[in-house]
C-alpha positions in Angstrom: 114.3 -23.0 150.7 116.4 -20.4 153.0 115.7 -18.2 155.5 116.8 -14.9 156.0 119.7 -14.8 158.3 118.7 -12.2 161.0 120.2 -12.2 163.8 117.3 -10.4 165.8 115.1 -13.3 164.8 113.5 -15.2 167.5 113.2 -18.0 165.5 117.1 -18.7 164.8 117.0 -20.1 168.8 119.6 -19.2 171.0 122.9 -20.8 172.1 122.0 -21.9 176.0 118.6 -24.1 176.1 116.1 -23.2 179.3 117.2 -25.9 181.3 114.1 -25.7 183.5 112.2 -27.0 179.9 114.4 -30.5 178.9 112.5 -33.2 178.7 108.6 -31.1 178.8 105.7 -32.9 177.6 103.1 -30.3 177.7 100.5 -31.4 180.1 97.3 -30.3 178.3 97.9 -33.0 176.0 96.8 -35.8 178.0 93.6 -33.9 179.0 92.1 -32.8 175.3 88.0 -32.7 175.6 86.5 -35.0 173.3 85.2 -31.7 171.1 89.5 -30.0 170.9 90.2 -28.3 168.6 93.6 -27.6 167.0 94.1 -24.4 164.1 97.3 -22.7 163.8 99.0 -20.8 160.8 99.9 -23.7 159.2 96.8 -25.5 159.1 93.8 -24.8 156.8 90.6 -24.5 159.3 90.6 -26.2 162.8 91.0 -30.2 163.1 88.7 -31.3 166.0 88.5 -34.4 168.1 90.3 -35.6 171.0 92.1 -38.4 168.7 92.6 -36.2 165.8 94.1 -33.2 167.6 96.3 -35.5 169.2 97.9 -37.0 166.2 98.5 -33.7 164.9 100.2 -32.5 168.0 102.3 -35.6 168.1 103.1 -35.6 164.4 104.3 -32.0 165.1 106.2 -32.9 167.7 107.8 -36.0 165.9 108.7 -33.8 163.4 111.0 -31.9 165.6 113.3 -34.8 166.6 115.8 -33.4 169.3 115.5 -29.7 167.9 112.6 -28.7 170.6 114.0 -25.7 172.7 111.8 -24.9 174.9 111.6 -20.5 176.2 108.2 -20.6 178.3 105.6 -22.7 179.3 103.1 -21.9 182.2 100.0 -20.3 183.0 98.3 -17.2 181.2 95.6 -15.3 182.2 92.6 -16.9 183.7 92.8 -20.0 185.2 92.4 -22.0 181.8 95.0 -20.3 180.1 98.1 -21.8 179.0 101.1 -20.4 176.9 104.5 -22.2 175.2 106.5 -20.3 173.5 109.6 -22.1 171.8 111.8 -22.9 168.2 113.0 -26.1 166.5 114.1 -26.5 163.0 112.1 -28.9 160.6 114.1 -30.8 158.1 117.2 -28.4 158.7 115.0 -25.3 158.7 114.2 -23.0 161.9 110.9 -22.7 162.9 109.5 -20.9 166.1 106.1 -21.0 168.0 103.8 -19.5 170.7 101.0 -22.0 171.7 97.9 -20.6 173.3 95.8 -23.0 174.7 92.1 -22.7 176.4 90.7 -25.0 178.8 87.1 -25.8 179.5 85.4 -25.7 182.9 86.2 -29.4 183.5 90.1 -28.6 183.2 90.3 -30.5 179.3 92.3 -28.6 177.6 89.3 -27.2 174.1 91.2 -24.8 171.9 95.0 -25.2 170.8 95.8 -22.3 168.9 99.3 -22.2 167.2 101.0 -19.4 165.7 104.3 -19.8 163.4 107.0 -18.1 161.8 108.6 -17.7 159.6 106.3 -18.4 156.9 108.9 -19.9 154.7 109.7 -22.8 157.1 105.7 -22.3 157.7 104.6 -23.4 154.3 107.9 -26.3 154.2 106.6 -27.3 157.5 102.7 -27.9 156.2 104.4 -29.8 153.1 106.4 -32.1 155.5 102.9 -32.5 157.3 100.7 -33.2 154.1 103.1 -35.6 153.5 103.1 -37.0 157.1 99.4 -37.6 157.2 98.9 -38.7 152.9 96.4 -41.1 152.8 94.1 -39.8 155.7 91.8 -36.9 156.4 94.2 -35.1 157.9 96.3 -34.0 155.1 93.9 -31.9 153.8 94.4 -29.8 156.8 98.1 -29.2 155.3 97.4 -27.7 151.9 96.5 -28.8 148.6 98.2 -32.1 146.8 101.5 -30.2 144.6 101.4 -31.3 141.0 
């Protein structure tokens, strides 16, 4: 699978990493409410549970190896608001993504949404997932089996 070679593509990353951002472990990770949920263009309908939402995050992340480059994280909005914004490449293909993420009154981060482009490296990327999570409940979240 290729993807178009743009230049003006966000998702191609850029030459100098935000050095502010190496090394970030976003925060809201360790504070998911028992109830989170996760949906994001890549997953069919919203995984929810503190544990299950988790292991997706971390499964995503996994999948990233050393490619993470990081252009914002910080505040949004009200007080429970929190954006990332970044781009990575999944098995050798570039992937970029703005994370919005809603906090409850007590501070837990409740609703991880996750938007991705482009949607060829999308639909590689749910594959790479499926096959991450085969054998659990999970990979149903990642599309159906392929024949």
């Amino acid at each position: 699978m290729s993807v178009k070679n743009d230049a003006s593509a966000t998702y191609l990353g850029r030459d100098n990493p935000e050095p502010r951002f190496i090394g970030y472990y976003p925060p809201w990770l360790d504070q998911l409410a028992e109830d989170a949920t996760v949906e994001g263009s890549m997953i069919d309908g919203a995984v929810q549970g503190r544990e299950r939402v988790r292991a997706v995050v971390l499964a995503i992340r996994s999948l990233y190896g050393d490619s993470q480059e990081w252009n914002f994280a910080g505040p949004y909005g009200d007080a429970n608001g929190w954006l990332e914004d970044y781009v990575a490449r999944v098995g050798g293909e570039p992937i970029a993504c703005v994370v919005l993420v809603k906090r409850n009154d007590r501070g837990q981060a409740q609703h991880v949404l996750a938007s991705y482009r482009p949607r060829s490296s999308v639909i590689h990327f749910a594959r790479r997932l499926r096959e991450h999570f085969a054998g659990t409940s999970l990979a149903e979240y990642f599309g159906a089996d392929e024949p």
